[in-house]
C-alpha positions as CSV (number, residue, x, y, z in Angstrom):
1,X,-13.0,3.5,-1.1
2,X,-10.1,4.0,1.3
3,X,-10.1,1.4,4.1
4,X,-6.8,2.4,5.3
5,X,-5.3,6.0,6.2
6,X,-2.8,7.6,8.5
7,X,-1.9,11.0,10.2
8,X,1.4,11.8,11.2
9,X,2.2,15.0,13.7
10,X,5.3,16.9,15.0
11,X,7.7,19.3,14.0
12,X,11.2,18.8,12.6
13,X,13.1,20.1,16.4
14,X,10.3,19.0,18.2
15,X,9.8,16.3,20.9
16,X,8.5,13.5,18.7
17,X,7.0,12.6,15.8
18,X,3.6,10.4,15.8
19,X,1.7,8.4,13.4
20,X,-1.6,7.3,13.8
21,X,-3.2,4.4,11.5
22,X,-6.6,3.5,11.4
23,X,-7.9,0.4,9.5
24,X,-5.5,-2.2,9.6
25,X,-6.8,-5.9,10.4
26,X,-6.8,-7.8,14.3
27,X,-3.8,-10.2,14.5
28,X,-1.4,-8.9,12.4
29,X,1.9,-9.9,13.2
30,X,4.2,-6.3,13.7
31,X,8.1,-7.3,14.3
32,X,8.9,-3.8,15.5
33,X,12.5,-4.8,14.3
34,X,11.6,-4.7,10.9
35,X,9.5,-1.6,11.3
36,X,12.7,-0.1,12.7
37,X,15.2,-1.2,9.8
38,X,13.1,0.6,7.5
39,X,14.1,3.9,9.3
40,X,17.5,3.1,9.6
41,X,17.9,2.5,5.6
42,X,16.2,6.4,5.7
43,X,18.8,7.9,7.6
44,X,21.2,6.3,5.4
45,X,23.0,7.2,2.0
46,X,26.1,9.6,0.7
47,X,25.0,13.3,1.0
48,X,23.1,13.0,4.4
49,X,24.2,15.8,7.4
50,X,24.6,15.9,10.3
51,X,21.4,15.5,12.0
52,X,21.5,11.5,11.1
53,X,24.6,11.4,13.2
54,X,22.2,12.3,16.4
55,X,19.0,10.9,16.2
56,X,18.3,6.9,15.8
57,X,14.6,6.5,14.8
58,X,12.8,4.0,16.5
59,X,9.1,3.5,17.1
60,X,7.3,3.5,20.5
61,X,4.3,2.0,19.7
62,X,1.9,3.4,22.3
63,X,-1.9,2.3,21.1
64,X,-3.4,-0.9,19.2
65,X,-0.6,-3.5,19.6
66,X,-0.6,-6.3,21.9
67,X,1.8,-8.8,22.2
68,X,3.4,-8.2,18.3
69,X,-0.3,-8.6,17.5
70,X,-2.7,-5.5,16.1
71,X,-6.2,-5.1,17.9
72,X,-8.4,-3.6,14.7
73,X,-8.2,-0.5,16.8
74,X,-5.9,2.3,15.8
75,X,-1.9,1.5,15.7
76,X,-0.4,4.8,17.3
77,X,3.8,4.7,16.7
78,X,5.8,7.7,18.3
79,X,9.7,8.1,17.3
80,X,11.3,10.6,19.7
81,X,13.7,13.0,18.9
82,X,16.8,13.0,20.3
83,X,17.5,16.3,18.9
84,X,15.1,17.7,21.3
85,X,17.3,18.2,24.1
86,X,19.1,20.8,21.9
87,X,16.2,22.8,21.1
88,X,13.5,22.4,24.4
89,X,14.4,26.1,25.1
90,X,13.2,26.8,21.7
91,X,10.2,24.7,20.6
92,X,8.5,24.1,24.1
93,X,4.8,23.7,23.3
94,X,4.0,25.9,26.3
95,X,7.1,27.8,27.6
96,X,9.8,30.0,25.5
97,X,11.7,32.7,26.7
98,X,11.6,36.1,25.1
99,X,15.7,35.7,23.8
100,X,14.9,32.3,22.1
101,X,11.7,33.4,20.3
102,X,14.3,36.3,19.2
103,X,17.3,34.5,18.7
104,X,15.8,31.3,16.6
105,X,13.4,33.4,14.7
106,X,13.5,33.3,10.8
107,X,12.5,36.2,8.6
108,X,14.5,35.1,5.7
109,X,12.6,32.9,3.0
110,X,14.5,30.0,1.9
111,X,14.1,30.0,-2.1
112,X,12.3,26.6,-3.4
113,X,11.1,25.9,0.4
114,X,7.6,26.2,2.2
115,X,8.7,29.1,4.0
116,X,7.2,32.4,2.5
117,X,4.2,30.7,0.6
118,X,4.0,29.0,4.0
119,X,4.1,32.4,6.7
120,X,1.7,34.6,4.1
121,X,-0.9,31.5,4.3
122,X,-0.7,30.7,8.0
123,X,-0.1,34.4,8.8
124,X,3.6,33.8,10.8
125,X,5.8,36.3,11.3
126,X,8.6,34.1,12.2
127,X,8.6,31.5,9.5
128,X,10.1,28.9,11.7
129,X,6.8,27.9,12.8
130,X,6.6,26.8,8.8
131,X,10.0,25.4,8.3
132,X,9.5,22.8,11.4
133,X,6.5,21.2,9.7
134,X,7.5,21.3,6.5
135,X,10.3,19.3,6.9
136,X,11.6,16.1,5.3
137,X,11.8,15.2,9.0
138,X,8.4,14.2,8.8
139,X,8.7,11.3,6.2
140,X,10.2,9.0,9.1
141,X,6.5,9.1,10.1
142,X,5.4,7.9,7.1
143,X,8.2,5.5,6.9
144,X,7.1,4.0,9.8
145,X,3.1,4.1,8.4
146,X,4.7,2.0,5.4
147,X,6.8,-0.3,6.6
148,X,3.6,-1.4,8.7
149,X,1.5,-1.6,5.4
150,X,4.7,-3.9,4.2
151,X,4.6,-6.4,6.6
152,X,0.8,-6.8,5.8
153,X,1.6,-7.1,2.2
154,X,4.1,-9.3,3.2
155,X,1.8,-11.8,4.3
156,X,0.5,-12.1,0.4
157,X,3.4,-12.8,-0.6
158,X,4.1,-8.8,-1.9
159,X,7.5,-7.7,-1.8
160,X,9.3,-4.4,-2.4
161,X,12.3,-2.7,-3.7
162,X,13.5,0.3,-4.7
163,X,16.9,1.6,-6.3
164,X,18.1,5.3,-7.1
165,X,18.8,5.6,-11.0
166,X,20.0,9.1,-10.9
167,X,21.7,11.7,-9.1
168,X,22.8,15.6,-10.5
169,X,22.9,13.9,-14.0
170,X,25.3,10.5,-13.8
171,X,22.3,7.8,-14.2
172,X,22.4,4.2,-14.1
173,X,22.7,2.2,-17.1
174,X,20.7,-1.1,-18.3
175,X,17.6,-2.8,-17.2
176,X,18.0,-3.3,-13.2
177,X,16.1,-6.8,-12.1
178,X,13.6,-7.1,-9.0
179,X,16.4,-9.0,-7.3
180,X,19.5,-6.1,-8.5
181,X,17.0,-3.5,-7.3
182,X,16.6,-5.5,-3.9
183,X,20.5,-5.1,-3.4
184,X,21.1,-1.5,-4.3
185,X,20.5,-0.7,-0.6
186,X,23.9,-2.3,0.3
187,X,25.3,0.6,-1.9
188,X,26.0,4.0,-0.1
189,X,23.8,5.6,-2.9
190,X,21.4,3.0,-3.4
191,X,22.1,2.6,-6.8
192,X,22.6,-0.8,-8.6
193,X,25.2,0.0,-11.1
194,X,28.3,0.4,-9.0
195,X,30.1,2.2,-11.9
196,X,27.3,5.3,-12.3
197,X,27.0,4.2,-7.8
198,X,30.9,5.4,-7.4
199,X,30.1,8.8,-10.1
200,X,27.3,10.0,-8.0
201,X,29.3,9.8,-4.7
202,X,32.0,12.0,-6.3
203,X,29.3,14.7,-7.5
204,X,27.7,14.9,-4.2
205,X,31.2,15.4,-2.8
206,X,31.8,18.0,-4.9
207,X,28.2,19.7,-4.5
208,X,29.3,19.9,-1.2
209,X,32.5,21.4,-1.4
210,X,30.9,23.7,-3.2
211,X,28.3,24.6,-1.2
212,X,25.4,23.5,-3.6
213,X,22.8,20.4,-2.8
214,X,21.8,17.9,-5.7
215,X,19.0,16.0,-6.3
216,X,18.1,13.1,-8.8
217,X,15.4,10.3,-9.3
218,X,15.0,6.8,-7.8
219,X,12.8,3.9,-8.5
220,X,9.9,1.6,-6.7
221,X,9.1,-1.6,-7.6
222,X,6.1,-4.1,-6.0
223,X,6.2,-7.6,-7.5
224,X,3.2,-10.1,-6.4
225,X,0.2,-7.5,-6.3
226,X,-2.8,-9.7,-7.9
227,X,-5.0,-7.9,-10.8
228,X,-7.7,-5.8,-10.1
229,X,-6.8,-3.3,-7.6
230,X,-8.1,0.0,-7.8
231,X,-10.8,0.8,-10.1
232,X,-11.4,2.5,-13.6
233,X,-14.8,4.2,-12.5
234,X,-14.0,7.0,-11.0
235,X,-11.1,9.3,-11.1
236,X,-10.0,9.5,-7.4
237,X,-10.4,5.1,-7.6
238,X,-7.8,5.1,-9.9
239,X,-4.6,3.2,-8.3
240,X,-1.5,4.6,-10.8
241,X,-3.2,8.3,-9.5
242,X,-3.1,7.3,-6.1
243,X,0.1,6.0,-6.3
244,X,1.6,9.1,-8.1
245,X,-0.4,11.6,-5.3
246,X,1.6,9.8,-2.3
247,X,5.0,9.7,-4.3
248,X,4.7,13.7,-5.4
249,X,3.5,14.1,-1.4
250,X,6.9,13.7,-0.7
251,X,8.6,16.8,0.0
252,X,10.9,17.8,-2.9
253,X,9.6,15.5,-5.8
254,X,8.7,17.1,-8.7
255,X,8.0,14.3,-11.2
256,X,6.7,11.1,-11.4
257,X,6.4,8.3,-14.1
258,X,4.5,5.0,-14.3
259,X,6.0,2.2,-16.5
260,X,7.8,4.0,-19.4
261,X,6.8,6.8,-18.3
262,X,7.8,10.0,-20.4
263,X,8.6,7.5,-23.4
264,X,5.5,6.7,-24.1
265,X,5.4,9.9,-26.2
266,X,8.5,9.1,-28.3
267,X,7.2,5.7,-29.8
268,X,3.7,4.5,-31.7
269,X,1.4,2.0,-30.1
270,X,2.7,-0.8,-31.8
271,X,5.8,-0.5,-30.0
272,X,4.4,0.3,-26.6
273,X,1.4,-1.4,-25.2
274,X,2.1,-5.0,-23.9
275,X,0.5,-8.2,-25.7
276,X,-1.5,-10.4,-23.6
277,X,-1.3,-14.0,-23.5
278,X,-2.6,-16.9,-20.8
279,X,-0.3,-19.1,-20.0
280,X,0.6,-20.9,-16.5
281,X,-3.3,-20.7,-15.5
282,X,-3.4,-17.0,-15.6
283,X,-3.0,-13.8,-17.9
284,X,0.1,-12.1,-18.7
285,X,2.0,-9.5,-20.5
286,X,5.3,-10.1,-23.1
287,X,6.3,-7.2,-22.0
288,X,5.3,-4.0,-19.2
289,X,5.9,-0.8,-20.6
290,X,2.7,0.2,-18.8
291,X,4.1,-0.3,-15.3
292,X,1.7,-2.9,-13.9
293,X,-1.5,-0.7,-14.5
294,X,-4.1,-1.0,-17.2
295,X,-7.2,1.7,-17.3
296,X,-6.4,2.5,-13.3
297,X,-6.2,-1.3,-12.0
298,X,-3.0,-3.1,-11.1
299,X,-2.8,-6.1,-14.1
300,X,-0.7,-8.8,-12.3
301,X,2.6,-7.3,-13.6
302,X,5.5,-5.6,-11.6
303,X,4.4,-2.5,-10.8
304,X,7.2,0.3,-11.6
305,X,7.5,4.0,-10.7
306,X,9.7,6.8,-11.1
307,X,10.0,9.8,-9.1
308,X,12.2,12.9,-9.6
309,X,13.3,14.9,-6.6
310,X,15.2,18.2,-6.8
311,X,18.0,19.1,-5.2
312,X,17.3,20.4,-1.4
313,X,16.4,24.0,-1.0
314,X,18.8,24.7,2.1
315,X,22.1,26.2,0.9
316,X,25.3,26.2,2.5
317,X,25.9,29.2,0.7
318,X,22.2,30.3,0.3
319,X,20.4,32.0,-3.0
320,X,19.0,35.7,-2.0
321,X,15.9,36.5,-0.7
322,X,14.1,39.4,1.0
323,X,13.8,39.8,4.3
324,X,10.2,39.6,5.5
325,X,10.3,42.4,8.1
326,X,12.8,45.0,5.9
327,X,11.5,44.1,2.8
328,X,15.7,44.4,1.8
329,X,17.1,41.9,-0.5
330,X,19.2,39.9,1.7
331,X,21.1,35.8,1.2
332,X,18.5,33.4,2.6
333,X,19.4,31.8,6.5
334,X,21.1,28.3,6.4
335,X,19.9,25.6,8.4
336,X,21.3,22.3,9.1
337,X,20.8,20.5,6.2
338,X,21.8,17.6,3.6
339,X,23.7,17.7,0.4
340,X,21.6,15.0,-1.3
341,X,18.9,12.8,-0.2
342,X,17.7,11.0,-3.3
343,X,18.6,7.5,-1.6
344,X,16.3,8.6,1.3
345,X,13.6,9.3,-0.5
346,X,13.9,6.4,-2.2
347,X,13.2,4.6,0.9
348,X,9.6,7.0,1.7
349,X,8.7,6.2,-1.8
350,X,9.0,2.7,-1.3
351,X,6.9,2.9,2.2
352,X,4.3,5.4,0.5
353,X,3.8,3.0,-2.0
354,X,3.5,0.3,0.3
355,X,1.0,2.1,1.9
356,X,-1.3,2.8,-1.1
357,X,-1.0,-0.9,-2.1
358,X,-2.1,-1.6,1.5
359,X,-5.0,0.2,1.2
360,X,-6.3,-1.2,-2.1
361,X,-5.7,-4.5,-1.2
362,X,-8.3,-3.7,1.8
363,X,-10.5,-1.9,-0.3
364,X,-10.3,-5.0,-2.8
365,X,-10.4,-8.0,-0.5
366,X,-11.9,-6.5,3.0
367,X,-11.5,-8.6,6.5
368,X,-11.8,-7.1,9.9
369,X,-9.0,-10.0,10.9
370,X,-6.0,-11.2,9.3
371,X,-7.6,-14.4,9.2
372,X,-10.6,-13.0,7.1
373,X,-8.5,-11.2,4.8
374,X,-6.5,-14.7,3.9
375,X,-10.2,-16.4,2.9
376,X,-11.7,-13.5,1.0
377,X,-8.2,-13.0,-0.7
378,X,-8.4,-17.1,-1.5
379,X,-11.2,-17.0,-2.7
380,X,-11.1,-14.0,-5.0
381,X,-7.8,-14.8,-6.6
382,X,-9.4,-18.7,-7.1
383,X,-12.4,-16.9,-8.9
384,X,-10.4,-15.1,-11.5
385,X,-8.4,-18.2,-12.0
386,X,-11.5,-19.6,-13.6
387,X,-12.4,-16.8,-16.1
């Protein structure tokens, strides 16, 4: 089971964010540069507000790192926010005055957000103590959790890309290549067709004129993960089902698809399951509608997911709601927020995935060191060359 896991902690206005990873393998070369363009291509895309203009993520790695090398122990990454200055007064762990708890309170439910579901579970009468956590803020912690698992793919030769293929309904059109997908982050919407790229920056600048958010669905490929991860023996083993649990953990997605996804039920079998033939010393598929998985296991293939996001909650001219202490119909409280985010998230999807593939790839091949992992990864993929 799970070899690998994180925990992330902080609120959206607080002083830091933190992740905390536990299982990685001794000597594993981190380039903290790399970890650090990964959160830079978050904070990027059309639609973003104004909060990208302050802060400039970058990890502080304070626990299990020495010189660019991991220990085995656990790799502890902070990313301050530079935000905090602005609201100390407000969210000091110890310390608020009476007029700030007063003044930045929230009674107002936001529709579609974590707010009221969030204050009736945890009992808050000021739902800002929800809002903070529940936050898209939090995904540069996992970001930074995923780009680590990359660079230990990396090593195996596993690369990753992602591209957005739709935003408040213009999509992409025609196949998109590993390589094409690769170079949609040079677009300001991350898409690869720079037609349907140039019609979804017009309809997020007119969302935003009109005070409305979009949202839309992106796309995650990993190319070079060897058969066999994950398991068919058990439900909670299953790799595609861990993979689609960390993409929908992503705050706003509502969908996800694997392969062809929601197509498979418009065609019969005949047209949809991929032959299998051996060629080049090893198995493969004419085709991979199925997404790289068969029965819960990666098969060698591409792997290829789809997630949906919906448009961002926070209004600039806000839905109603009811005010929690009046119990009066009211509009809902704008905060700070974007206008679209879909080639954001596209970036957490890729590093959640990352993540997930990191983890089976433990689970798969073990090794406390780096070194270990190579010779039991050797020697496993020289094993099923002879079957």
């Amino acid at each position: 089971m799970s070899r690998l896991r994180y925990l992330t902690a902080g609120e959206s206005h607080g002083e830091a964010l933190t992740v905390l990873m536990e299982g990685l393998p001794a000597n594993l070369p981190l380039d903290l540069d790399r970890v650090n363009a990964w959160l830079a291509q978050r904070q990027m895309g059309h639609g973003r507000g104004g909060r990208q203009k302050i802060e400039q993520d970058k990890v502080r790695v304070t626990a299990g790192l020495r010189n660019g090398l991991t220990l085995g122990s656990p790799l502890v990454m902070t990313i301050d926010n530079r935000d905090w200055a602005n609201w100390e007064r407000v969210m000091h762990a110890t310390h608020v005055e009476a007029r700030y708890l007063r003044s930045a309170a929230i009674h107002r439910p936001r529709p579609g957000h974590a707010d009221l579901p969030g204050g009736l579970k945890y009992d808050q009468q000021d739902l800002r103590n929800i809002l903070e956590r529940a936050s898209a803020r939090e995904t540069a912690a996992r970001t930074a959790a995923g780009a680590v698992a990359a660079e230990l793919l990396a090593c195996f030769g596993v690369r990753v890309a992602g591209h957005v293929v739709e935003i408040g309904g213009v999509a992409s059109r025609g196949k998109v290549s590993f390589s094409q997908a690769c170079a949609a982050a040079a677009s300001p919407v991350r898409c690869a067709d720079a037609k349907a790229g140039k019609a979804m920056v017009a309809a997020i600048d007119k969302a935003k004129a009109a005070g409305d958010s979009l949202g839309g669905a992106f796309e995650v490929r990993l190319q070079g993960l060897p058969p066999g991860l994950g398991s068919h023996v058990q439900w909670d083993r299953k790799l595609d089902a861990r993979m689609a649990r960390a993409l929908m953990s992503i705050q706003a997605i509502k969908a996800v698809e694997v392969g062809l996804g929601a197509g498979f039920a418009h065609l019969p079998g005949s047209r949809v399951h991929d032959p299998i033939r051996y060629r080049q010393g090893r198995y493969q598929h004419d085709s991979n509608n199925a997404g790289g998985f068969e029965g819960g296991m990666s098969n060698g293939e591409e792997v290829v997911l789809r997630a949906t996001m919906k448009p961002i909650p926070t209004l600039f001219k806000p839905l109603m709601t009811v005010d929690m202490q009046t119990k009066q119909r009211i509009k809902a409280r704008y905060e700070r927020s974007d206008t679209c985010a879909v080639p954001a998230a596209c970036v957490v999807g890729q590093a959640v995935a990352c993540f997930e593939a990191a983890d089976a790839f433990l689970e798969k091949f073990g090794g406390d060191s780096l070194a270990e992992l190579k010779r039991n990864h050797k020697a496993a993929l020289a094993a099923m060359a002879r079957r």
